[in-house]
PDB file of N, CA, C and O in Angstrom, chain B, residues numbered from 101:
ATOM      1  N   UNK B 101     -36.422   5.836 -91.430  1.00  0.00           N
ATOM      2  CA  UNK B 101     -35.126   5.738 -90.847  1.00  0.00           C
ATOM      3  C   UNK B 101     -34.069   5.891 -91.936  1.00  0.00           C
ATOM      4  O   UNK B 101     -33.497   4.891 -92.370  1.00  0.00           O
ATOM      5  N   UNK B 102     -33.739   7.355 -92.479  1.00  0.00           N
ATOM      6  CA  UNK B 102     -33.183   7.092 -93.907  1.00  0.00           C
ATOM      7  C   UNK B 102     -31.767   7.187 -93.254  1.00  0.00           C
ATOM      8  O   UNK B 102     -31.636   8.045 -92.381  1.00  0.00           O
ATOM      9  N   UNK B 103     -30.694   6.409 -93.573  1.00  0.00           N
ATOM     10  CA  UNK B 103     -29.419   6.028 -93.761  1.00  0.00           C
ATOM     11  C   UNK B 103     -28.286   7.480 -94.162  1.00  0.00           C
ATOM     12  O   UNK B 103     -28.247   8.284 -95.093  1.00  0.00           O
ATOM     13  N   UNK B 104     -27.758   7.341 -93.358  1.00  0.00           N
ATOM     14  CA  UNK B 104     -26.472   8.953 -93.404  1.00  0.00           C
ATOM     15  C   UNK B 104     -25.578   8.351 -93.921  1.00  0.00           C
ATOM     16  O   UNK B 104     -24.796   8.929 -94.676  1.00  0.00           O
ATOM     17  N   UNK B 105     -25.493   7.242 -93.681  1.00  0.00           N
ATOM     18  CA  UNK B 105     -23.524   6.745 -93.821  1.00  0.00           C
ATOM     19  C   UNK B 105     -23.495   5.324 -93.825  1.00  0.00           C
ATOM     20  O   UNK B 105     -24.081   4.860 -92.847  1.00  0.00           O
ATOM     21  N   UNK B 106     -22.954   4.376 -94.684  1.00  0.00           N
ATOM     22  CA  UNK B 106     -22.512   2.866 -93.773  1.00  0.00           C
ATOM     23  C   UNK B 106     -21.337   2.728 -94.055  1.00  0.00           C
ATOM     24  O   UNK B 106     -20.828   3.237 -95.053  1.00  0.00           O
ATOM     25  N   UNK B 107     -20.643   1.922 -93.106  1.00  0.00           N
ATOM     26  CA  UNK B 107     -19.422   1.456 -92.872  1.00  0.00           C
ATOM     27  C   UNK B 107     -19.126   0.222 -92.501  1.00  0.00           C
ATOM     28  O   UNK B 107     -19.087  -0.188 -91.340  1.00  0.00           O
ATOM     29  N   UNK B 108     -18.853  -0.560 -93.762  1.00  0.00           N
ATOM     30  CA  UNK B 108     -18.728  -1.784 -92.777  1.00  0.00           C
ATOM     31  C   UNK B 108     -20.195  -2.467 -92.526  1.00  0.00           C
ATOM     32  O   UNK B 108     -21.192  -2.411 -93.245  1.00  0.00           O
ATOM     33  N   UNK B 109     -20.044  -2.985 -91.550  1.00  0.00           N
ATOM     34  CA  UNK B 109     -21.514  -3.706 -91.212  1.00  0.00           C
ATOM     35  C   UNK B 109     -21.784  -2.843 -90.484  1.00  0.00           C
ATOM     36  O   UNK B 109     -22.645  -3.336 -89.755  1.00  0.00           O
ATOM     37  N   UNK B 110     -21.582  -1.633 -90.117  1.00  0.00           N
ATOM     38  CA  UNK B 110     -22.765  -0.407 -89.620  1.00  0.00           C
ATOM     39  C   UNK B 110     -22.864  -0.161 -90.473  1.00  0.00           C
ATOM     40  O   UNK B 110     -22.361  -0.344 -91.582  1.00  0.00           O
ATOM     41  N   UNK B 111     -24.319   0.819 -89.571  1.00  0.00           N
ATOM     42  CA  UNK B 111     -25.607   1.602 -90.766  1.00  0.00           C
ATOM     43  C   UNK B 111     -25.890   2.626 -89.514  1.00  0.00           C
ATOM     44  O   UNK B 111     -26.511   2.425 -88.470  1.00  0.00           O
ATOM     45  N   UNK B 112     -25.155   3.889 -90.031  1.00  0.00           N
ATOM     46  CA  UNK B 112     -25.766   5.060 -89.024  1.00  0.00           C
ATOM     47  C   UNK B 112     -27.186   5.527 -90.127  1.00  0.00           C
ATOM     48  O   UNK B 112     -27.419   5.498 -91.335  1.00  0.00           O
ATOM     49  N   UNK B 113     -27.717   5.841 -89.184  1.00  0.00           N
ATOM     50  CA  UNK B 113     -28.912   6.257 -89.211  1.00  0.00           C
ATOM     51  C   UNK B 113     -29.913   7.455 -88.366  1.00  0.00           C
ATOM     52  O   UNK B 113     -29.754   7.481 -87.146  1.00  0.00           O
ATOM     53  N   UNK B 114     -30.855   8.367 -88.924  1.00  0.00           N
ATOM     54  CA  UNK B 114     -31.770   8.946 -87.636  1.00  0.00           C
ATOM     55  C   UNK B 114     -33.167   8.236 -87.700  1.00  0.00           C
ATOM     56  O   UNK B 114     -33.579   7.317 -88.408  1.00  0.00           O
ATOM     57  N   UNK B 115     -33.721   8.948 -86.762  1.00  0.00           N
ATOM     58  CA  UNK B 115     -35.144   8.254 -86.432  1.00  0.00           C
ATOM     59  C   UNK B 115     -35.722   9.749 -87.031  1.00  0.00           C
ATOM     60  O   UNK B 115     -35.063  10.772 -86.842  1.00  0.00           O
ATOM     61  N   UNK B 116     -36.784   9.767 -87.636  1.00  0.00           N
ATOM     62  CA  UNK B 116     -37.242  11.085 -88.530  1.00  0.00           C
ATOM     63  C   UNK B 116     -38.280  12.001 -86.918  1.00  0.00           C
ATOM     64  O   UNK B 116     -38.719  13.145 -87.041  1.00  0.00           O
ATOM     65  N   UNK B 117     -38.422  11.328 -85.849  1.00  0.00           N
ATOM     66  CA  UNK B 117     -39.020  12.097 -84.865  1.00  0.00           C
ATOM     67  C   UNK B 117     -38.406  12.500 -83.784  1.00  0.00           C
ATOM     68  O   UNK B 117     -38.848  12.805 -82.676  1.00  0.00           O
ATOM     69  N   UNK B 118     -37.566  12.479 -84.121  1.00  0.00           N
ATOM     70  CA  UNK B 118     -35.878  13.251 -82.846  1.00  0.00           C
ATOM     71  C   UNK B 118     -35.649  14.291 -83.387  1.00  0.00           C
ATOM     72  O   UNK B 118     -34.492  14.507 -83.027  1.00  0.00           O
ATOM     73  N   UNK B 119     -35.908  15.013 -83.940  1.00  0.00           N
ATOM     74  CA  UNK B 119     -36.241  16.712 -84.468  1.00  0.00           C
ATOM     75  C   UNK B 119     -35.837  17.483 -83.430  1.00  0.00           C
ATOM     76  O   UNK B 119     -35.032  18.405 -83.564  1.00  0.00           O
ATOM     77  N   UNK B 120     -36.234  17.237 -82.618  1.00  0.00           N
ATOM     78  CA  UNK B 120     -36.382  18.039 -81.060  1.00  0.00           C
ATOM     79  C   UNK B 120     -34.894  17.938 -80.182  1.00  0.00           C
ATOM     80  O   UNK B 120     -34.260  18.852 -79.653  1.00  0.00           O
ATOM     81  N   UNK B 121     -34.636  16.661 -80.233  1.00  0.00           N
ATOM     82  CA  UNK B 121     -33.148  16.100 -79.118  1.00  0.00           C
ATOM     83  C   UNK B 121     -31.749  16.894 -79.898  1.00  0.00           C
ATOM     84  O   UNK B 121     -31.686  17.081 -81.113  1.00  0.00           O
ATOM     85  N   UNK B 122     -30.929  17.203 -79.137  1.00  0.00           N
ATOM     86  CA  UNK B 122     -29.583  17.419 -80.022  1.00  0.00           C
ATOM     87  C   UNK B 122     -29.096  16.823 -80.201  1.00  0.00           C
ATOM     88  O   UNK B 122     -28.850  15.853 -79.485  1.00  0.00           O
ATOM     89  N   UNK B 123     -28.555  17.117 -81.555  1.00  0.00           N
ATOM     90  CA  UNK B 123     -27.386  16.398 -82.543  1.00  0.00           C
ATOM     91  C   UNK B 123     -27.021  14.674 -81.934  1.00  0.00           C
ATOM     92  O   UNK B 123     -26.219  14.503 -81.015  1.00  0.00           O
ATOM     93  N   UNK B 124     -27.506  13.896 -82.388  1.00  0.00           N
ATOM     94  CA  UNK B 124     -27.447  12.265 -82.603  1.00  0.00           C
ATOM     95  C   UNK B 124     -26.991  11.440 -83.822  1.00  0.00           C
ATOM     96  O   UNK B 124     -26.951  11.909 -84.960  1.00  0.00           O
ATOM     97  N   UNK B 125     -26.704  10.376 -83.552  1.00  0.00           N
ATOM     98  CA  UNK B 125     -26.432   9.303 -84.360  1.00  0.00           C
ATOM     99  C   UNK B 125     -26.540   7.774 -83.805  1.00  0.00           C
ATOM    100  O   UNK B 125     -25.816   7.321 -82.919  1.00  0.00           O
ATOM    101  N   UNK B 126     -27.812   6.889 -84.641  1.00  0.00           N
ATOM    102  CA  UNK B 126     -27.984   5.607 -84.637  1.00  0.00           C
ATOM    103  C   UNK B 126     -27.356   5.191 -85.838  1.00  0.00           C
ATOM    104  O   UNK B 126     -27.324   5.449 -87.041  1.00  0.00           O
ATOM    105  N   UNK B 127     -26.627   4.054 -84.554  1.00  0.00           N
ATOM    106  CA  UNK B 127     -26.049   3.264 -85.668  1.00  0.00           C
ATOM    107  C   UNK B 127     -26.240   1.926 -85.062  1.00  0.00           C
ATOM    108  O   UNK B 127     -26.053   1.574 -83.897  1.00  0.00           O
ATOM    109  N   UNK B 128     -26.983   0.704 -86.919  1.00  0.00           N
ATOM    110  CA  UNK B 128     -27.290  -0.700 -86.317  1.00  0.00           C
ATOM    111  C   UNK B 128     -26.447  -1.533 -86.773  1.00  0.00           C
ATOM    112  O   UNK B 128     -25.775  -1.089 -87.704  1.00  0.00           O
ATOM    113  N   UNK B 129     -26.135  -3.056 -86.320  1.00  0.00           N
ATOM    114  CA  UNK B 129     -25.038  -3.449 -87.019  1.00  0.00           C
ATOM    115  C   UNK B 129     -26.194  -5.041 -86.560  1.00  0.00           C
ATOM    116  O   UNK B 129     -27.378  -4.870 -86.269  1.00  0.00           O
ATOM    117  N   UNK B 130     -25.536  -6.478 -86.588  1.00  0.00           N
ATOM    118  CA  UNK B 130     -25.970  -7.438 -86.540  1.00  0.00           C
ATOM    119  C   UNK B 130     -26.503  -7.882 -85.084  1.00  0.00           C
ATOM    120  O   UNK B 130     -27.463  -8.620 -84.863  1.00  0.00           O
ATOM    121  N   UNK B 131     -25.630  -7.241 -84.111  1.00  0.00           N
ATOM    122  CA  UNK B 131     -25.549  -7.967 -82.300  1.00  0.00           C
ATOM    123  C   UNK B 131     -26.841  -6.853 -82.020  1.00  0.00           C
ATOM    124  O   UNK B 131     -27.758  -7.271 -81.313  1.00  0.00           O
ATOM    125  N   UNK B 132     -26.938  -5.394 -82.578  1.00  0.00           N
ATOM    126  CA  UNK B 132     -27.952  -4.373 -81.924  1.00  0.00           C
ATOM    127  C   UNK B 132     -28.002  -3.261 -82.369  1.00  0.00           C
ATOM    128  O   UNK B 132     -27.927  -3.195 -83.596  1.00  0.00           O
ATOM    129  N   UNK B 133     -28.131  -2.088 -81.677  1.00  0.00           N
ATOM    130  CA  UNK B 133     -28.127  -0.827 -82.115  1.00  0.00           C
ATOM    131  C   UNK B 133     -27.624   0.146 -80.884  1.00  0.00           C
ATOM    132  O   UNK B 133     -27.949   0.083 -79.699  1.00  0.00           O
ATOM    133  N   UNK B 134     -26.767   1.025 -81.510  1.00  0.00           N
ATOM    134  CA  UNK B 134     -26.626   2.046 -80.389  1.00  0.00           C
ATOM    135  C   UNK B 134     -26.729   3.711 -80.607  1.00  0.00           C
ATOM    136  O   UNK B 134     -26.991   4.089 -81.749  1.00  0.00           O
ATOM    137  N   UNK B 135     -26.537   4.705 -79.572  1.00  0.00           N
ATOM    138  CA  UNK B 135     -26.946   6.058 -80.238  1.00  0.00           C
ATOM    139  C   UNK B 135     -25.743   6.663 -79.650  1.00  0.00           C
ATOM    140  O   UNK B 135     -25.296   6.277 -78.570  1.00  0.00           O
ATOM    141  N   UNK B 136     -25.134   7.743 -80.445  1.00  0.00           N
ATOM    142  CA  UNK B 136     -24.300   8.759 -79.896  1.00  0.00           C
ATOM    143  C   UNK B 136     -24.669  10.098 -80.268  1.00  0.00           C
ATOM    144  O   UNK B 136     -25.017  10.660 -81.306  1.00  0.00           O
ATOM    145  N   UNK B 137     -24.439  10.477 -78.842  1.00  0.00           N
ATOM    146  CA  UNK B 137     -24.454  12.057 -78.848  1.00  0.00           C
ATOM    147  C   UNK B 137     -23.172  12.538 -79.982  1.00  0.00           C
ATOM    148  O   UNK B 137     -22.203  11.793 -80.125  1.00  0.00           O
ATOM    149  N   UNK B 138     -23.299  14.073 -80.889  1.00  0.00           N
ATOM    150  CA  UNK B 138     -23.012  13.853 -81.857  1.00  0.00           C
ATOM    151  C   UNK B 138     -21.872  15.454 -81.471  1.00  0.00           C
ATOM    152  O   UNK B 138     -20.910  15.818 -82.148  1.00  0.00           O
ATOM    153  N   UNK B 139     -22.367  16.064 -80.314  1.00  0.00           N
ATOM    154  CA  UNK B 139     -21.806  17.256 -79.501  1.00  0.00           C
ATOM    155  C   UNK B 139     -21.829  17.579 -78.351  1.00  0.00           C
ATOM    156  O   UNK B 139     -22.859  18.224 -78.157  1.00  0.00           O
ATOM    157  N   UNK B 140     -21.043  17.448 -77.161  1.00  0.00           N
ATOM    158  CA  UNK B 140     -19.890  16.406 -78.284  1.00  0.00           C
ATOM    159  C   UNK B 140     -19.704  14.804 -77.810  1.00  0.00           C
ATOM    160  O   UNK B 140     -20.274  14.388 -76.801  1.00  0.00           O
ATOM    161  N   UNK B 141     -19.016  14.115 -78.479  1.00  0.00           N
ATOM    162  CA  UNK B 141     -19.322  12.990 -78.930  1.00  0.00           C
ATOM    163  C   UNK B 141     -19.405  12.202 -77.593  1.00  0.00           C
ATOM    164  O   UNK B 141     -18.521  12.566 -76.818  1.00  0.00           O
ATOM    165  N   UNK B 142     -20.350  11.060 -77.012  1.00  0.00           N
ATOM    166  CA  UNK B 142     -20.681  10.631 -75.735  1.00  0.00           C
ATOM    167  C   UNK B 142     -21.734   9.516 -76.453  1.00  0.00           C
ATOM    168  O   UNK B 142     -22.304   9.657 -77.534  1.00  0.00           O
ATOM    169  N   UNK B 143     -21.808   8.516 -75.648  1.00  0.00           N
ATOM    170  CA  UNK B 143     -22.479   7.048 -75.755  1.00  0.00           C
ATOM    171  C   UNK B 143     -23.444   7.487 -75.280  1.00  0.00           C
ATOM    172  O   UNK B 143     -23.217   8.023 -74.195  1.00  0.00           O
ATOM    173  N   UNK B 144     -25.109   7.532 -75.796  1.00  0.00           N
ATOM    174  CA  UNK B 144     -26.030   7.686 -75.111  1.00  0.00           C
ATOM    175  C   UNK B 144     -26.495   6.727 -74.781  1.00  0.00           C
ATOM    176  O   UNK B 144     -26.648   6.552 -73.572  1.00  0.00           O
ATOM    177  N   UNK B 145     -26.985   5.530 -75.891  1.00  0.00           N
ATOM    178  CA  UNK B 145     -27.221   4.440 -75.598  1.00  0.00           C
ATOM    179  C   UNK B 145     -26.696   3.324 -76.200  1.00  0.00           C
ATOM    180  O   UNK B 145     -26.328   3.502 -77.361  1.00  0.00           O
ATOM    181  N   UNK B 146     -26.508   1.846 -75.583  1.00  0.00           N
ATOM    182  CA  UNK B 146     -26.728   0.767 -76.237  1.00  0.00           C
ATOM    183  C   UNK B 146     -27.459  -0.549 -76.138  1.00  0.00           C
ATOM    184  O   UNK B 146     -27.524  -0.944 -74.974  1.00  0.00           O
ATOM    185  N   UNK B 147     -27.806  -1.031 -76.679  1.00  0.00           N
ATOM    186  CA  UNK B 147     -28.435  -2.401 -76.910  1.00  0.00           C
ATOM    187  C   UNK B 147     -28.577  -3.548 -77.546  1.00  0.00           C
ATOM    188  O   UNK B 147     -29.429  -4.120 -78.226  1.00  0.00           O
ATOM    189  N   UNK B 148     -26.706  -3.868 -76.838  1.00  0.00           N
ATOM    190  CA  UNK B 148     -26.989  -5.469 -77.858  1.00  0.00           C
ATOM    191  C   UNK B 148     -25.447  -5.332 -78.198  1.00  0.00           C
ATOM    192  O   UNK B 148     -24.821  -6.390 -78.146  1.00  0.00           O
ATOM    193  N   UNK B 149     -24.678  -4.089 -78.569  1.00  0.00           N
ATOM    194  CA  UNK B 149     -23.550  -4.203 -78.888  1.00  0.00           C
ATOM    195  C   UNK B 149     -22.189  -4.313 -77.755  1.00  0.00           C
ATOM    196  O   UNK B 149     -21.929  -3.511 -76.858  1.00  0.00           O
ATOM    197  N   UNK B 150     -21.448  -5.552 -78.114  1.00  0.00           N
ATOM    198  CA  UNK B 150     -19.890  -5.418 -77.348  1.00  0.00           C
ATOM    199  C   UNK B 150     -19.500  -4.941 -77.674  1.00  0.00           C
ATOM    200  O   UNK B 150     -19.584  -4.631 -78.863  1.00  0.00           O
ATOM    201  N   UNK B 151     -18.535  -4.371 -76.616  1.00  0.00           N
ATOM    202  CA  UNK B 151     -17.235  -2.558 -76.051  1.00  0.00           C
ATOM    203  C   UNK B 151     -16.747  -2.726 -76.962  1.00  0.00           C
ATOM    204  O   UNK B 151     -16.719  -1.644 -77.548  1.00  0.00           O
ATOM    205  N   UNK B 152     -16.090  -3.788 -77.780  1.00  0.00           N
ATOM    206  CA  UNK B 152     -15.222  -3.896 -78.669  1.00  0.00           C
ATOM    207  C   UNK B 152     -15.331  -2.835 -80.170  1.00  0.00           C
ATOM    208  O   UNK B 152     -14.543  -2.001 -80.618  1.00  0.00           O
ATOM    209  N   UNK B 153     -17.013  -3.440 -80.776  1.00  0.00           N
ATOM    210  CA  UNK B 153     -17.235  -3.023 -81.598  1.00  0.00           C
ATOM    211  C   UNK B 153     -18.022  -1.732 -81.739  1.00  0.00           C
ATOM    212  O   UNK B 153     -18.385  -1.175 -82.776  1.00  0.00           O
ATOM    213  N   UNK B 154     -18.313  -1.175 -79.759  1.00  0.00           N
ATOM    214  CA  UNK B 154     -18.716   0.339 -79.339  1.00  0.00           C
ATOM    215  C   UNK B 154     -17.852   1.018 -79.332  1.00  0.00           C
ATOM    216  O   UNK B 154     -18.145   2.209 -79.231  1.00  0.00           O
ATOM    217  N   UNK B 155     -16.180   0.624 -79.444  1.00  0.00           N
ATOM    218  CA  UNK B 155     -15.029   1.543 -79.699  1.00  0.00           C
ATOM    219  C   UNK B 155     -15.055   1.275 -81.354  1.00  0.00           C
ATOM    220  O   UNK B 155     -14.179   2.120 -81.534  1.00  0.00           O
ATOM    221  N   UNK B 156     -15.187   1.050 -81.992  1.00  0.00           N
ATOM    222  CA  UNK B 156     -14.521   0.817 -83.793  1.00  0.00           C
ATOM    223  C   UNK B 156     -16.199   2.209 -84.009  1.00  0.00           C
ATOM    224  O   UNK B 156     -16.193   3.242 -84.678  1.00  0.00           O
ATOM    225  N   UNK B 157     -17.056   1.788 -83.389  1.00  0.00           N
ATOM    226  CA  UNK B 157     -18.351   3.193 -83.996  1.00  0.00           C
ATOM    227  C   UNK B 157     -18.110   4.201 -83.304  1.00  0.00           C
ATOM    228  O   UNK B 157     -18.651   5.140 -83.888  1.00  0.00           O
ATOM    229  N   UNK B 158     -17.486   4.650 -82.168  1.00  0.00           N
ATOM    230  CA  UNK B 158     -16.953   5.675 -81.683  1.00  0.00           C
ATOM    231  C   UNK B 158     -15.897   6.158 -82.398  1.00  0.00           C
ATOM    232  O   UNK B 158     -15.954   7.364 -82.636  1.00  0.00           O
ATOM    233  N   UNK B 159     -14.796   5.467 -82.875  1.00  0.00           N
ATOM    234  CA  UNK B 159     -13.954   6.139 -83.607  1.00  0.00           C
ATOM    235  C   UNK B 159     -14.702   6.410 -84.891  1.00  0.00           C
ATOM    236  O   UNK B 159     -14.520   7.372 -85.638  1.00  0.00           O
ATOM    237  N   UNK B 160     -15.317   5.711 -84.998  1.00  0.00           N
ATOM    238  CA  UNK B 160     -15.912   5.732 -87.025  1.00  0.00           C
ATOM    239  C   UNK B 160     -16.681   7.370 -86.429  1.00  0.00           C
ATOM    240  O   UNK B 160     -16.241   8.349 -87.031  1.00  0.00           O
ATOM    241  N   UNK B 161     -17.880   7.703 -85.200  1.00  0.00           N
ATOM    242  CA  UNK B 161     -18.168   9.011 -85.161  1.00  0.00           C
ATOM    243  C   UNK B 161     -17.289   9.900 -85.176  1.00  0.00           C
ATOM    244  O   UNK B 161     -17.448  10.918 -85.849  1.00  0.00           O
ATOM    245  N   UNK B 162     -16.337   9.715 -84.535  1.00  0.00           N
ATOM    246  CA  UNK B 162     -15.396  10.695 -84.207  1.00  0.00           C
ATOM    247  C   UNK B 162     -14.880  11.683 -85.642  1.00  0.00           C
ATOM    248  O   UNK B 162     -14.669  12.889 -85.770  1.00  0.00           O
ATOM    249  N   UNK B 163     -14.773  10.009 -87.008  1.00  0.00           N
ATOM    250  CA  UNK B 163     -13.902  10.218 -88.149  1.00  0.00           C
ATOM    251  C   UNK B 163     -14.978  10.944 -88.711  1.00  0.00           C
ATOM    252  O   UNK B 163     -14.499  11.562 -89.662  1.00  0.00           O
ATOM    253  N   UNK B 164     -16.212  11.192 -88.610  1.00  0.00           N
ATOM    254  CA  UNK B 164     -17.026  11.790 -89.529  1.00  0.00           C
ATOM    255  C   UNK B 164     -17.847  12.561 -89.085  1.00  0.00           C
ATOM    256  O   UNK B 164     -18.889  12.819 -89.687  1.00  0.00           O
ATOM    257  N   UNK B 165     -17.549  13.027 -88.040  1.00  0.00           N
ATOM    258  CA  UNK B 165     -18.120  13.892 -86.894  1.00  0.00           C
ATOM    259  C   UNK B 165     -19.228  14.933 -88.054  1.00  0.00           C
ATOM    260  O   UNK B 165     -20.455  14.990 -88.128  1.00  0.00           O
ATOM    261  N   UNK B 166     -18.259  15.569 -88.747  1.00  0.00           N
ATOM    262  CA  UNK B 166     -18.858  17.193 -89.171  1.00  0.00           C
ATOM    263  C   UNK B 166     -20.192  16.811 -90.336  1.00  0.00           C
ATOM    264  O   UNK B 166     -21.227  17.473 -90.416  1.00  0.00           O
ATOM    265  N   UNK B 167     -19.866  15.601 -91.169  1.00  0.00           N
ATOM    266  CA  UNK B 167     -20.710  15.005 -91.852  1.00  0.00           C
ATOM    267  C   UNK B 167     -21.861  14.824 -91.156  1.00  0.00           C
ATOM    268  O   UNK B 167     -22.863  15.533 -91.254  1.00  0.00           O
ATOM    269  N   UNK B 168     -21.668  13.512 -90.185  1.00  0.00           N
ATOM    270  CA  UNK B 168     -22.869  13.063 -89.786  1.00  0.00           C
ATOM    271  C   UNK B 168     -23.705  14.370 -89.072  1.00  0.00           C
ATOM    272  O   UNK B 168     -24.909  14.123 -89.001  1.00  0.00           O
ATOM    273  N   UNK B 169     -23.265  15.932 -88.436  1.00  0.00           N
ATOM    274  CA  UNK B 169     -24.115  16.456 -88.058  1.00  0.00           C
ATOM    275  C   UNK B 169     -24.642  17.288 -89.361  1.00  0.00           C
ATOM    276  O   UNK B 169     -25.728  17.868 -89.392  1.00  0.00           O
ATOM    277  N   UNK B 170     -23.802  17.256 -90.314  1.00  0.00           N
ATOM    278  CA  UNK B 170     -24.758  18.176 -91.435  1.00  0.00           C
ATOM    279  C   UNK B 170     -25.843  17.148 -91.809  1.00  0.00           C
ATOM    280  O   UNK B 170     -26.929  17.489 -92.277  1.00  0.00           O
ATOM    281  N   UNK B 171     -25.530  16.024 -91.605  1.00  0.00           N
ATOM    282  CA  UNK B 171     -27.008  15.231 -91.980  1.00  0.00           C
ATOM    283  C   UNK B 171     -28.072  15.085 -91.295  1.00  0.00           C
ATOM    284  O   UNK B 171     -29.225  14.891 -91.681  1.00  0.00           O
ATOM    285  N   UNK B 172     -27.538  15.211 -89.981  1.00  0.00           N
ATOM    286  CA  UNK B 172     -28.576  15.637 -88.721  1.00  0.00           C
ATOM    287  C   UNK B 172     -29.341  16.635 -89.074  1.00  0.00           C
ATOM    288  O   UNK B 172     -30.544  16.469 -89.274  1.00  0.00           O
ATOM    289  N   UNK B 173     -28.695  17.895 -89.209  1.00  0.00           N
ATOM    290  CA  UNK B 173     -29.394  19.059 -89.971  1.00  0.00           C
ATOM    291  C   UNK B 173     -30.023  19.175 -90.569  1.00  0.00           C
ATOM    292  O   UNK B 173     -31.022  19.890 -90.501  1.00  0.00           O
ATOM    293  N   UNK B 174     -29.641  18.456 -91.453  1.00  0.00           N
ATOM    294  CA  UNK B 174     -30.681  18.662 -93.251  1.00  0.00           C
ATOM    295  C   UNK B 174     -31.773  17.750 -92.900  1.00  0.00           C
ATOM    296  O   UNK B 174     -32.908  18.226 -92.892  1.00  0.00           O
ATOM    297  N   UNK B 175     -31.631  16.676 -92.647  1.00  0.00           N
ATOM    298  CA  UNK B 175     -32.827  15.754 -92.342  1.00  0.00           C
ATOM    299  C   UNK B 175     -34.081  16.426 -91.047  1.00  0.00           C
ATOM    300  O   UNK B 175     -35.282  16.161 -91.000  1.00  0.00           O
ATOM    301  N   UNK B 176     -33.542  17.042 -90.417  1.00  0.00           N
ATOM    302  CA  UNK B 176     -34.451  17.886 -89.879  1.00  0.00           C
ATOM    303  C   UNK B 176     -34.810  19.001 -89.702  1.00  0.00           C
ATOM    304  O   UNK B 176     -35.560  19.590 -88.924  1.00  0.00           O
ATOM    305  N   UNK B 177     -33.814  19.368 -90.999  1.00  0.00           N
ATOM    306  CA  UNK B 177     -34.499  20.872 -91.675  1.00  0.00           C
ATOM    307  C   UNK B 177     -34.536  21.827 -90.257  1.00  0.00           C
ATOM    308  O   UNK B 177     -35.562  22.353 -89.826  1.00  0.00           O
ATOM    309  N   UNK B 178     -32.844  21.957 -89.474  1.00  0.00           N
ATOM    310  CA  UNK B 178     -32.371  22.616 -88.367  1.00  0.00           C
ATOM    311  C   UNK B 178     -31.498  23.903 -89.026  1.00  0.00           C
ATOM    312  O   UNK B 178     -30.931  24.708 -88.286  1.00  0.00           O
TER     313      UNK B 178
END
């Protein structure tokens, strides 16, 4: 689960066997973990985190949009 980015008490992250799904981003923090679609940007999942702090990682995707998908990329060699 190697680490793209942290911010704060997030930790975006991929899962090394989502090769296959498009463009994502996990990110875990203390309450859970959640995933966003990365194109374009949409809540796929969550578990564990309040709206509050699912808007502050939505904007944080938003701010690093082009990054986090070149890391998508490279990490799965797309």
């Amino acid at each position: 689960m190697p680490t793209a980015l942290k911010v704060g008490k997030f930790r975006f992250h991929f899962y090394s066997d989502e090769g296959s799904e498009p463009p994502h981003i996990h990110v875990r923090c203390a309450d859970g973990e959640c995933k966003f679609w990365l194109a374009p940007i949409s809540l796929a999942r969550n578990r564990g985190i309040p709206s509050h702090e699912l808007r502050e990682i939505e904007r944080l995707v938003f701010e690093h949009k082009q990054f986090l998908i070149e890391k998508y990329h490279e990490h799965h060699h797309i």
